[in-house]
KENUGU-942924 format. One record per atom (N, C-alpha, C, O): residue number from 0; chain; atom name; y, x, z. Coordinates in steps of 0.05 Angstrom, whole numbers. Layout:
# residues N
<resi:NUM	chain:A	name:CA	y:Y	x:X	z:Z>;
...
This chain:
# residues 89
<resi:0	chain:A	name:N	y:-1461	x:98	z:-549>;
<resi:0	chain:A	name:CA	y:-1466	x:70	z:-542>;
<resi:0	chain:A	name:C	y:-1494	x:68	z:-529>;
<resi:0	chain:A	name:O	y:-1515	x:78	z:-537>;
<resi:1	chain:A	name:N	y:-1488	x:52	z:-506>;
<resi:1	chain:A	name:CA	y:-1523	x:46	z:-494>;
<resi:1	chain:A	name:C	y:-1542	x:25	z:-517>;
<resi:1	chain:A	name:O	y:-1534	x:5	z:-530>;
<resi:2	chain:A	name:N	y:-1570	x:38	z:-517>;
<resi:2	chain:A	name:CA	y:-1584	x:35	z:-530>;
<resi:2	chain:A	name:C	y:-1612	x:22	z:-516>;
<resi:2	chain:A	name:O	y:-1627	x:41	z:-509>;
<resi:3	chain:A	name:N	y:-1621	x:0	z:-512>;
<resi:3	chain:A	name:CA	y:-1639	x:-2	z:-503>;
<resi:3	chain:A	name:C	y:-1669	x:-19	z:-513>;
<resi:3	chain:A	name:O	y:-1691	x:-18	z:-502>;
<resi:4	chain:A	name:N	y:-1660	x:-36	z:-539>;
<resi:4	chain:A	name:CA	y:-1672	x:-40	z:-554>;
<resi:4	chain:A	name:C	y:-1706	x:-37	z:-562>;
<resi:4	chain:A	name:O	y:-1706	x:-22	z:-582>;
<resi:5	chain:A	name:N	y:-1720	x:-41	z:-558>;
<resi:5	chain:A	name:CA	y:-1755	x:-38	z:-563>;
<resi:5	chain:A	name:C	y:-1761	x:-3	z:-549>;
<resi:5	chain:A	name:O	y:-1771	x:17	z:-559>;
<resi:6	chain:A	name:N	y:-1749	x:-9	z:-519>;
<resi:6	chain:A	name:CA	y:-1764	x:8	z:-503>;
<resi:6	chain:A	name:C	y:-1797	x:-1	z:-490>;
<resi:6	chain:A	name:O	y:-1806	x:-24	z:-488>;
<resi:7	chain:A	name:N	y:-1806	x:15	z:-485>;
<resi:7	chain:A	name:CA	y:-1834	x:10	z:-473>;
<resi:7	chain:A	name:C	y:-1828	x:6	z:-443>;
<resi:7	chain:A	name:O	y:-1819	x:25	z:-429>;
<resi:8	chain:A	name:N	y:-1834	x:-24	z:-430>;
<resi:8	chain:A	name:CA	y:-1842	x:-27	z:-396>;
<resi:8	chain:A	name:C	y:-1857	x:-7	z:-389>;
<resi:8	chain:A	name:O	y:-1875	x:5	z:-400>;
<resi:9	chain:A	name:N	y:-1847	x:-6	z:-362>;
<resi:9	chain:A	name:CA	y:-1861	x:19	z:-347>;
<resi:9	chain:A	name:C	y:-1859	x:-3	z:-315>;
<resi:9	chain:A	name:O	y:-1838	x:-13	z:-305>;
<resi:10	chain:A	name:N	y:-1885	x:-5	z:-307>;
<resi:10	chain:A	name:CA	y:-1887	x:-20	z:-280>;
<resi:10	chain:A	name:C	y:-1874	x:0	z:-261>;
<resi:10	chain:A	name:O	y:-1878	x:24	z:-260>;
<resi:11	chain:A	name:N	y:-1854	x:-18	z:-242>;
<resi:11	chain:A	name:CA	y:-1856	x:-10	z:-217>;
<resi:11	chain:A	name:C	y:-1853	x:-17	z:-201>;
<resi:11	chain:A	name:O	y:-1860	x:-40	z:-206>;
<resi:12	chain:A	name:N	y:-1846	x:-16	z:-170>;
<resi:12	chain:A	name:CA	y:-1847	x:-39	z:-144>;
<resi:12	chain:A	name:C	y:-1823	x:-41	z:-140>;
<resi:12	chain:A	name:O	y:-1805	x:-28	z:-150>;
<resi:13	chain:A	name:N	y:-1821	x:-60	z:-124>;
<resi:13	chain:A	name:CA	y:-1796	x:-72	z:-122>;
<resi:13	chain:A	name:C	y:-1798	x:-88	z:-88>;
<resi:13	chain:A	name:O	y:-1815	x:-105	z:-84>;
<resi:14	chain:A	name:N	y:-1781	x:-81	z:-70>;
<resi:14	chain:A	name:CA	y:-1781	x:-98	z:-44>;
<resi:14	chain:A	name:C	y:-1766	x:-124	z:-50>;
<resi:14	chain:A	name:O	y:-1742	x:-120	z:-46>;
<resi:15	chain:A	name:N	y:-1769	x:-143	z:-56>;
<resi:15	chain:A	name:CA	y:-1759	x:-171	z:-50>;
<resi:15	chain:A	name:C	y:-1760	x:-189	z:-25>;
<resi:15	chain:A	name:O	y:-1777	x:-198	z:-10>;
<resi:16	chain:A	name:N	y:-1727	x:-191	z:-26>;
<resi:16	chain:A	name:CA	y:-1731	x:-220	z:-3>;
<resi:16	chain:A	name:C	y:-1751	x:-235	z:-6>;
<resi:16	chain:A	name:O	y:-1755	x:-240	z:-30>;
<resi:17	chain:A	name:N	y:-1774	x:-248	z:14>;
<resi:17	chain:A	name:CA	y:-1794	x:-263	z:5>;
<resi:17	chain:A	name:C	y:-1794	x:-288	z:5>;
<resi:17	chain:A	name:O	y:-1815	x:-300	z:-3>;
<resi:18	chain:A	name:N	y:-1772	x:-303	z:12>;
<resi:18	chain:A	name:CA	y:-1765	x:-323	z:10>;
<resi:18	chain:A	name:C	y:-1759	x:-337	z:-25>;
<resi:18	chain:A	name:O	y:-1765	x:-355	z:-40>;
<resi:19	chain:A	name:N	y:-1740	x:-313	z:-22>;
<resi:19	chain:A	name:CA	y:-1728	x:-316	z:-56>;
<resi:19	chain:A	name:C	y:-1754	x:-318	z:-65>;
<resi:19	chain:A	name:O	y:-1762	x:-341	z:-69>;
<resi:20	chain:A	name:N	y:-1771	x:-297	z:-70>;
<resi:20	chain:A	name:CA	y:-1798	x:-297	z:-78>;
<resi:20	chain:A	name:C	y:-1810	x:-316	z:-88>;
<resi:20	chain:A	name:O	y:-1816	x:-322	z:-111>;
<resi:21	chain:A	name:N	y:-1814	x:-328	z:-65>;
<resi:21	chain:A	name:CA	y:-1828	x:-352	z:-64>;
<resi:21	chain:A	name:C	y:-1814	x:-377	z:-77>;
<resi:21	chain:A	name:O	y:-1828	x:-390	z:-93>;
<resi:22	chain:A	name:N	y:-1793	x:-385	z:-72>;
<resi:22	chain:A	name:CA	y:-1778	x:-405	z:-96>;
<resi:22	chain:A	name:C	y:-1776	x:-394	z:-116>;
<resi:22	chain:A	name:O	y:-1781	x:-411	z:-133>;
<resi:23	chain:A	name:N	y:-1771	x:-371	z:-128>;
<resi:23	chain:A	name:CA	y:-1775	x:-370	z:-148>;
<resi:23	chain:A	name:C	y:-1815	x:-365	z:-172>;
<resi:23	chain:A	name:O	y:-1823	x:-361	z:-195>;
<resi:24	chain:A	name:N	y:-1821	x:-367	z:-151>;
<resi:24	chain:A	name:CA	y:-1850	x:-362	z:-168>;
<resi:24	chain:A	name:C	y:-1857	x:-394	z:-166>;
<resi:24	chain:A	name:O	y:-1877	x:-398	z:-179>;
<resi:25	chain:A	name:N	y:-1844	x:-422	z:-150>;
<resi:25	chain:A	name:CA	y:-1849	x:-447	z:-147>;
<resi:25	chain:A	name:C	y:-1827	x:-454	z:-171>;
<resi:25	chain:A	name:O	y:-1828	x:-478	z:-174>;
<resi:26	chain:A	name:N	y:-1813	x:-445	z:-185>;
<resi:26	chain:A	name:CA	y:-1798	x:-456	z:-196>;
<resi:26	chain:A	name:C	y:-1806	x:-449	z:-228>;
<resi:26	chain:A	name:O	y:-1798	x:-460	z:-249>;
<resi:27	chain:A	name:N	y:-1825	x:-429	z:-225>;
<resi:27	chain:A	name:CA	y:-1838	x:-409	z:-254>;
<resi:27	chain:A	name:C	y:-1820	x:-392	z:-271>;
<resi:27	chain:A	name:O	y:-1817	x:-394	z:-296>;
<resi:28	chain:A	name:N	y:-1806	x:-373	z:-254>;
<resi:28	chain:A	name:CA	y:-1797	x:-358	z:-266>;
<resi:28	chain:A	name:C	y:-1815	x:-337	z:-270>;
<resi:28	chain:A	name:O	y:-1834	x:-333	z:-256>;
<resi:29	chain:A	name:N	y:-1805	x:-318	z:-298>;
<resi:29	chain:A	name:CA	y:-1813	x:-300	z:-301>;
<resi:29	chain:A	name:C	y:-1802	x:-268	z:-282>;
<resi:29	chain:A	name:O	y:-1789	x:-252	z:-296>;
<resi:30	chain:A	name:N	y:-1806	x:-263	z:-261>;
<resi:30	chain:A	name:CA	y:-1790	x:-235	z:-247>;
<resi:30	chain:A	name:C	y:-1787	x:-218	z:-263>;
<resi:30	chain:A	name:O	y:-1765	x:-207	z:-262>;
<resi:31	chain:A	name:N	y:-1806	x:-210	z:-280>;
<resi:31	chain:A	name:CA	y:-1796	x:-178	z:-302>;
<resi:31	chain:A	name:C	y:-1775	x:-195	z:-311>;
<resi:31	chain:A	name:O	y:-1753	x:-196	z:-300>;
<resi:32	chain:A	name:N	y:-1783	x:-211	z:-332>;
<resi:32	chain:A	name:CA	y:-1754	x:-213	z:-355>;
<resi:32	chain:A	name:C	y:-1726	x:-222	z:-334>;
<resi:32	chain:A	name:O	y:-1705	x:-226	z:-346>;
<resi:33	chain:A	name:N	y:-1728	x:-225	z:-308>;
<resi:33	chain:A	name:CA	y:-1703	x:-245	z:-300>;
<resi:33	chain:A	name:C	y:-1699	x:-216	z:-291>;
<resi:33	chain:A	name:O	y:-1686	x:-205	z:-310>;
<resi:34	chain:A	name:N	y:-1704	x:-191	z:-267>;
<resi:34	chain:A	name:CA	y:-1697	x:-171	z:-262>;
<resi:34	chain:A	name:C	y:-1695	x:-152	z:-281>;
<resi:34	chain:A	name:O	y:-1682	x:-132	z:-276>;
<resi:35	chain:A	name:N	y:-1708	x:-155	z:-307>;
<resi:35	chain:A	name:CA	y:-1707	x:-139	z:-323>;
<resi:35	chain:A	name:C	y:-1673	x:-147	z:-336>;
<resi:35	chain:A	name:O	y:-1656	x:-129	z:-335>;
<resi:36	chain:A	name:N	y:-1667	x:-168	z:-345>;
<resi:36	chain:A	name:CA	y:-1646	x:-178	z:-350>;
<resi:36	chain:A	name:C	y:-1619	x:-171	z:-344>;
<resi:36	chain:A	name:O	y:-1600	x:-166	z:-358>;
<resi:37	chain:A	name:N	y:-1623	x:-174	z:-306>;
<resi:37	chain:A	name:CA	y:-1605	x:-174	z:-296>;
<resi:37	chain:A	name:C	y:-1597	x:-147	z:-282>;
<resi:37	chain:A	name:O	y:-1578	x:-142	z:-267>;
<resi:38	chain:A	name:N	y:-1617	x:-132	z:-292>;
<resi:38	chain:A	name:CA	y:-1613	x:-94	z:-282>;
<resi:38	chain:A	name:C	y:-1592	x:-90	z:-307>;
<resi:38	chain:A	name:O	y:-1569	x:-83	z:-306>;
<resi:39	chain:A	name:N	y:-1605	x:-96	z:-325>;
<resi:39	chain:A	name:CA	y:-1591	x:-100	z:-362>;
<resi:39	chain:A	name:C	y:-1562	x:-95	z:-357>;
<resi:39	chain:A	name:O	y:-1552	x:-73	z:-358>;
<resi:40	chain:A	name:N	y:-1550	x:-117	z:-350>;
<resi:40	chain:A	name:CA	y:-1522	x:-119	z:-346>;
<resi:40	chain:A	name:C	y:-1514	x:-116	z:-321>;
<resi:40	chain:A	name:O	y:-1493	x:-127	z:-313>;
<resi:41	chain:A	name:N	y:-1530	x:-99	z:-305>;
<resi:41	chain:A	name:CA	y:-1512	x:-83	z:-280>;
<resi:41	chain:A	name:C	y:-1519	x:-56	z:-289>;
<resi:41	chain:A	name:O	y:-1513	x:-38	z:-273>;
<resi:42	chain:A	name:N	y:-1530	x:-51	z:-306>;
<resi:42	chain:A	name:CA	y:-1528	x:-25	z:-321>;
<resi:42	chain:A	name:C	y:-1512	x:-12	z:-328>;
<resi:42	chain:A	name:O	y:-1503	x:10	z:-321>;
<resi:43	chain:A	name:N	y:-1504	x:-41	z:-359>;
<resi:43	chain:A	name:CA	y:-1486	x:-38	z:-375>;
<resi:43	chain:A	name:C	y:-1455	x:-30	z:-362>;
<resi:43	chain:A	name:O	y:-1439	x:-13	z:-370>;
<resi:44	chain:A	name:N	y:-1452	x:-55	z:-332>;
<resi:44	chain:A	name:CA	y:-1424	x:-56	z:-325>;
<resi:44	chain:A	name:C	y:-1422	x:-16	z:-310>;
<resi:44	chain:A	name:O	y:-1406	x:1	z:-317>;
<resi:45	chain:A	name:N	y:-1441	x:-14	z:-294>;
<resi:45	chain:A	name:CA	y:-1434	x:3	z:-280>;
<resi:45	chain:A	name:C	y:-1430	x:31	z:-306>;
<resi:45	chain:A	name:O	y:-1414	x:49	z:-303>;
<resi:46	chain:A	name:N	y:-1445	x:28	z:-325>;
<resi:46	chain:A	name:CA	y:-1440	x:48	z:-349>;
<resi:46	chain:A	name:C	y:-1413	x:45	z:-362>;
<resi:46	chain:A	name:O	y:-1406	x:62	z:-380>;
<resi:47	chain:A	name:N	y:-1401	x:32	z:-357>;
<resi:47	chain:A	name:CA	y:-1373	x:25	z:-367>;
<resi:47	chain:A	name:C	y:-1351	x:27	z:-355>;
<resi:47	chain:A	name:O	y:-1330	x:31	z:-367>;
<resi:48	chain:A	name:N	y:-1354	x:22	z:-325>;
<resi:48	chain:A	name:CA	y:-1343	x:26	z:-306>;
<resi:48	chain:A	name:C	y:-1332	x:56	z:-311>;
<resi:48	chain:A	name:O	y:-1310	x:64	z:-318>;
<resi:49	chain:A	name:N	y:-1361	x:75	z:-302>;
<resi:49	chain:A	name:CA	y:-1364	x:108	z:-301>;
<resi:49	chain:A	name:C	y:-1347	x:117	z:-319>;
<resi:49	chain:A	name:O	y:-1332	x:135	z:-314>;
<resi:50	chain:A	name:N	y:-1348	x:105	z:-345>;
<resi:50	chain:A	name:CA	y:-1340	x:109	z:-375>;
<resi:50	chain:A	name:C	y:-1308	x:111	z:-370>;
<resi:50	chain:A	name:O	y:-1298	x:131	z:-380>;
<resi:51	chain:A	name:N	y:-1293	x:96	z:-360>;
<resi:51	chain:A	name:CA	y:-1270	x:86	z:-357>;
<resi:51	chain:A	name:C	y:-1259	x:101	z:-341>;
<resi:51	chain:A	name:O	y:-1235	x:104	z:-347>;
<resi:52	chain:A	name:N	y:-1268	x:115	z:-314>;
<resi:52	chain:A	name:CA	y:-1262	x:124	z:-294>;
<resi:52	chain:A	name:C	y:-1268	x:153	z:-311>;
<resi:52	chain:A	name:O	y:-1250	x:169	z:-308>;
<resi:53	chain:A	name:N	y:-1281	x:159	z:-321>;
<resi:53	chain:A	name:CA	y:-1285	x:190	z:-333>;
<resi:53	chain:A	name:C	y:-1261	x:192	z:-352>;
<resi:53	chain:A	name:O	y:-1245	x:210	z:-349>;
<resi:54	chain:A	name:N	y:-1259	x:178	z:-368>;
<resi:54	chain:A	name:CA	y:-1235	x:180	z:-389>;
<resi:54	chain:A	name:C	y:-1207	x:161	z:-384>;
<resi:54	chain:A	name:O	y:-1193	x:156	z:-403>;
<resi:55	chain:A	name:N	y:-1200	x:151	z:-351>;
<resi:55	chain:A	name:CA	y:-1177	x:147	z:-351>;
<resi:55	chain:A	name:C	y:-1155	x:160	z:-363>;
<resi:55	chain:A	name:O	y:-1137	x:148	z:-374>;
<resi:56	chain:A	name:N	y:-1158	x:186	z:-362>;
<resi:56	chain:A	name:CA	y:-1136	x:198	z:-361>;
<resi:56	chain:A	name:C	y:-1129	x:201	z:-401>;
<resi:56	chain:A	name:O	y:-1105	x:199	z:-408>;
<resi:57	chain:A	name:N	y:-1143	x:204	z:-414>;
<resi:57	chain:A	name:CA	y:-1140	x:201	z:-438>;
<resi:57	chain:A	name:C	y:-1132	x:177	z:-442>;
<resi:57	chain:A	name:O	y:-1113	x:172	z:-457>;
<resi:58	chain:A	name:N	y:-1146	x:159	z:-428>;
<resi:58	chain:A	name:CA	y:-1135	x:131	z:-438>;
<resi:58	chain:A	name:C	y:-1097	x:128	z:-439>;
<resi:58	chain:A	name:O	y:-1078	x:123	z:-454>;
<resi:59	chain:A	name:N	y:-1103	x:138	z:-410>;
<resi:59	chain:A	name:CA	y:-1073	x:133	z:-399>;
<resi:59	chain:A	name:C	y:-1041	x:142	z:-416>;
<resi:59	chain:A	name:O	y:-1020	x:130	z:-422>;
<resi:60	chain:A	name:N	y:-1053	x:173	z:-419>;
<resi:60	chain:A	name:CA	y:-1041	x:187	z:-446>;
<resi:60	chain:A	name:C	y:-1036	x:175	z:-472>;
<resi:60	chain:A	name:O	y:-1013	x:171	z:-480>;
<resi:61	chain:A	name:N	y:-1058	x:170	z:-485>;
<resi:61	chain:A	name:CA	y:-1061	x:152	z:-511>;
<resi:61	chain:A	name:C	y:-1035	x:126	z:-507>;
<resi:61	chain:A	name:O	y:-1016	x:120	z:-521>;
<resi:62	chain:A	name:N	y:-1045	x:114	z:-485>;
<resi:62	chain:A	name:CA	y:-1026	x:87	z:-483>;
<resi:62	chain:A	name:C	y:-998	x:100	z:-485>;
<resi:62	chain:A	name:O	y:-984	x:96	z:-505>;
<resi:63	chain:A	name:N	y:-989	x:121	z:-458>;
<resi:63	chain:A	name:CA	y:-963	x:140	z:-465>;
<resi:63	chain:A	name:C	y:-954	x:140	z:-493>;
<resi:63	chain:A	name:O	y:-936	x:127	z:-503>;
<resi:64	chain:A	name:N	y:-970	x:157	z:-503>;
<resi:64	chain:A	name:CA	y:-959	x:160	z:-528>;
<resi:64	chain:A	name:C	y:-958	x:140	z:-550>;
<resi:64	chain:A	name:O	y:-941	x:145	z:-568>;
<resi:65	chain:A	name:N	y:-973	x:119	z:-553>;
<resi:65	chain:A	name:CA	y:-963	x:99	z:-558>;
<resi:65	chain:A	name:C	y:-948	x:83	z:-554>;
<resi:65	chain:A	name:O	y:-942	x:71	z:-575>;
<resi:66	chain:A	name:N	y:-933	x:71	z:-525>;
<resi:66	chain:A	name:CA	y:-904	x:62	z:-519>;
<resi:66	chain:A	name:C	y:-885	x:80	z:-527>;
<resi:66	chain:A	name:O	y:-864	x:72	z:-536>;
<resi:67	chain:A	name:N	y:-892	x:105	z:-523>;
<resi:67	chain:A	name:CA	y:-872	x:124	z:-534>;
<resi:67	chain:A	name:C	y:-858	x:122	z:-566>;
<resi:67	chain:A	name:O	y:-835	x:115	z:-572>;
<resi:68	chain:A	name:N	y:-879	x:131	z:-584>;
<resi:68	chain:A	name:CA	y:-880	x:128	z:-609>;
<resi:68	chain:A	name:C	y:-893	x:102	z:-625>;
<resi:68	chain:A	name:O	y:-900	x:104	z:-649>;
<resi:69	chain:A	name:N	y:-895	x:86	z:-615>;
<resi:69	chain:A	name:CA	y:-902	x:73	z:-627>;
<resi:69	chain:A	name:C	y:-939	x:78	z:-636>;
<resi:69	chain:A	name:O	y:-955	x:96	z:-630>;
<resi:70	chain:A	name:N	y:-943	x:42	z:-663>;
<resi:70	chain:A	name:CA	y:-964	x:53	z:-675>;
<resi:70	chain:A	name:C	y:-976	x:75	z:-698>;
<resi:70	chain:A	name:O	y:-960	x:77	z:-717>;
<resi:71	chain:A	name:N	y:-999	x:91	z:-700>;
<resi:71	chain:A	name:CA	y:-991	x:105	z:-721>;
<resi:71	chain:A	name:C	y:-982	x:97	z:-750>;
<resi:71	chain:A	name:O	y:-964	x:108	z:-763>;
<resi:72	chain:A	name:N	y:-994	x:77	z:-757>;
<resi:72	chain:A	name:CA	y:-981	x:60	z:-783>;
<resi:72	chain:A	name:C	y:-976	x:38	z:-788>;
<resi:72	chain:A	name:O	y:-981	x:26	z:-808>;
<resi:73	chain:A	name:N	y:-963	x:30	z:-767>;
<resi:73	chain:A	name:CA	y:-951	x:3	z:-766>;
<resi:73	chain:A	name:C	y:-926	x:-7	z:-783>;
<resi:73	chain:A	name:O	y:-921	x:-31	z:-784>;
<resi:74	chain:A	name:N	y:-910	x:14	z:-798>;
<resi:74	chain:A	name:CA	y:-898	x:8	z:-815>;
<resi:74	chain:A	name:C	y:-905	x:6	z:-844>;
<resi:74	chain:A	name:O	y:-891	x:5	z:-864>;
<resi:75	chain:A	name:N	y:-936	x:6	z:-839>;
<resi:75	chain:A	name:CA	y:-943	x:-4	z:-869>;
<resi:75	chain:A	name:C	y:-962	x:-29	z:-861>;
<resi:75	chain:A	name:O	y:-980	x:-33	z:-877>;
<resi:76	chain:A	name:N	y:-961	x:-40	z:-847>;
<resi:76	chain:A	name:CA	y:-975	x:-62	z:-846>;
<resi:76	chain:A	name:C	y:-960	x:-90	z:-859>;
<resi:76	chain:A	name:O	y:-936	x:-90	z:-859>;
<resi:77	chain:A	name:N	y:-968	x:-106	z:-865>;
<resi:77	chain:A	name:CA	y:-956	x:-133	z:-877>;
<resi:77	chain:A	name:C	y:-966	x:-152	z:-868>;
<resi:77	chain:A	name:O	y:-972	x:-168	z:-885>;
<resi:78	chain:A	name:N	y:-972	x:-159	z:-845>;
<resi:78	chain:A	name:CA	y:-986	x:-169	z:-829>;
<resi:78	chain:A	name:C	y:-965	x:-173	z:-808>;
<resi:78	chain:A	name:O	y:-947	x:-157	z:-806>;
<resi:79	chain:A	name:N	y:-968	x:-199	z:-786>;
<resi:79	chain:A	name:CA	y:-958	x:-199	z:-763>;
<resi:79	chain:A	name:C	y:-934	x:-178	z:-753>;
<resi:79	chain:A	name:O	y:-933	x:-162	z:-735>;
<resi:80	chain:A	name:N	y:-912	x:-186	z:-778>;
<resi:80	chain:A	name:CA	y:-884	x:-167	z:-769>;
<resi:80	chain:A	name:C	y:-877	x:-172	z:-742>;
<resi:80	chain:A	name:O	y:-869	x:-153	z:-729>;
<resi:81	chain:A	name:N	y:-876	x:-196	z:-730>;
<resi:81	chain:A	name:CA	y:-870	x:-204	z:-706>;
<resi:81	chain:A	name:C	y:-872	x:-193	z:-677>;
<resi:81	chain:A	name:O	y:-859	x:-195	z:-656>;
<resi:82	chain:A	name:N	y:-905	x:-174	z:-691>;
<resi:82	chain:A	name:CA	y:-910	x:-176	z:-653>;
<resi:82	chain:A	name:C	y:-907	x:-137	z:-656>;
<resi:82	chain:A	name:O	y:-924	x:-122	z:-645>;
<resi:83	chain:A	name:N	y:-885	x:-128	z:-671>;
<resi:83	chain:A	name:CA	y:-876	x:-101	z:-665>;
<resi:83	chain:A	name:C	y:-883	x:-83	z:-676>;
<resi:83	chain:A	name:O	y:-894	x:-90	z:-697>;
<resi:84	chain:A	name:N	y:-882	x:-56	z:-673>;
<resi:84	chain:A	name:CA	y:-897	x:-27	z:-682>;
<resi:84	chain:A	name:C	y:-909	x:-13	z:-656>;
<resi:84	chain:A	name:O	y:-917	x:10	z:-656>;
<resi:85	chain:A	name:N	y:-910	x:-33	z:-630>;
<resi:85	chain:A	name:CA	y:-923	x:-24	z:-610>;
<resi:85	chain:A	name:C	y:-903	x:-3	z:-591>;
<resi:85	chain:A	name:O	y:-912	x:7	z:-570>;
<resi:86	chain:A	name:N	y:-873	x:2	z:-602>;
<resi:86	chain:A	name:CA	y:-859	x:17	z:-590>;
<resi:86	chain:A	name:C	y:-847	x:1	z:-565>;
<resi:86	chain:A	name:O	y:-849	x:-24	z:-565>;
<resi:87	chain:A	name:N	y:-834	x:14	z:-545>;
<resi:87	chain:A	name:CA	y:-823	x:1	z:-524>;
<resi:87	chain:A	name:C	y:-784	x:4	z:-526>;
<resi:87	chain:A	name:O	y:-767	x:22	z:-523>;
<resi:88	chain:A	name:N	y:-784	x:-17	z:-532>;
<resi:88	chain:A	name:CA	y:-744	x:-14	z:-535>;
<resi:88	chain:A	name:C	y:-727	x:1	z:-509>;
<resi:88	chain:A	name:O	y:-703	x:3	z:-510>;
C-alpha cells in the first residue's frame, strides 16, 4: 500500500503557466499544498493504474476461476442466498 503520511518537503521548481500563476496567488492560494495535493492523487491513480496492468492477468484468471467454480465458501454463508455462489449457469 502507498504510504505517504508525515514525509519531509523537499523544495523544488516547477515551470508554471504564468497566468494561472498569477490568479491564483490573487485569489490566495496556497501552491505547495494545492500541487502538493494534486500530484497526491495523480500519484495514487497512475500507481493503480500500473498495479492493474501488472496483475491483469491474475486478475483475469482469479475471475475465470471463479465463474467457473464458483465462490470458495459460499455454501456456508447465511447471508444473501439470493444473489448466488458466484457460479455462472
Amino acid at each position: 500500500m502507498l504510504r505517504f503520511d508525515n514525509a519531509p518537503k523537499k523544495a523544488t521548481n516547477l515551470s508554471l503557466n504564468s497566468k494561472v500563476l498569477e490568479v491564483a496567488r490573487e485569489l490566495g492560494m496556497n501552491l505547495s499544498q494545492t500541487v502538493d495535493a494534486l500530484l497526491l492523487e495523480e500519484v495514487k491513480r497512475r500507481y493503480w493504474d500500473k498495479w492493474n496492468e501488472d496483475n491483469k492477468e491474475a486478475i483475469a484468471a482469479y475471475n475465470a476461476r471463479i465463474a467457473r467454480e464458483g465462490l470458495p465458501l459460499a455454501r456456508y454463508r447465511t447471508f444473501a442466498r439470493s444473489l448466488g455462489d458466484g457460479k455462472k449457469s
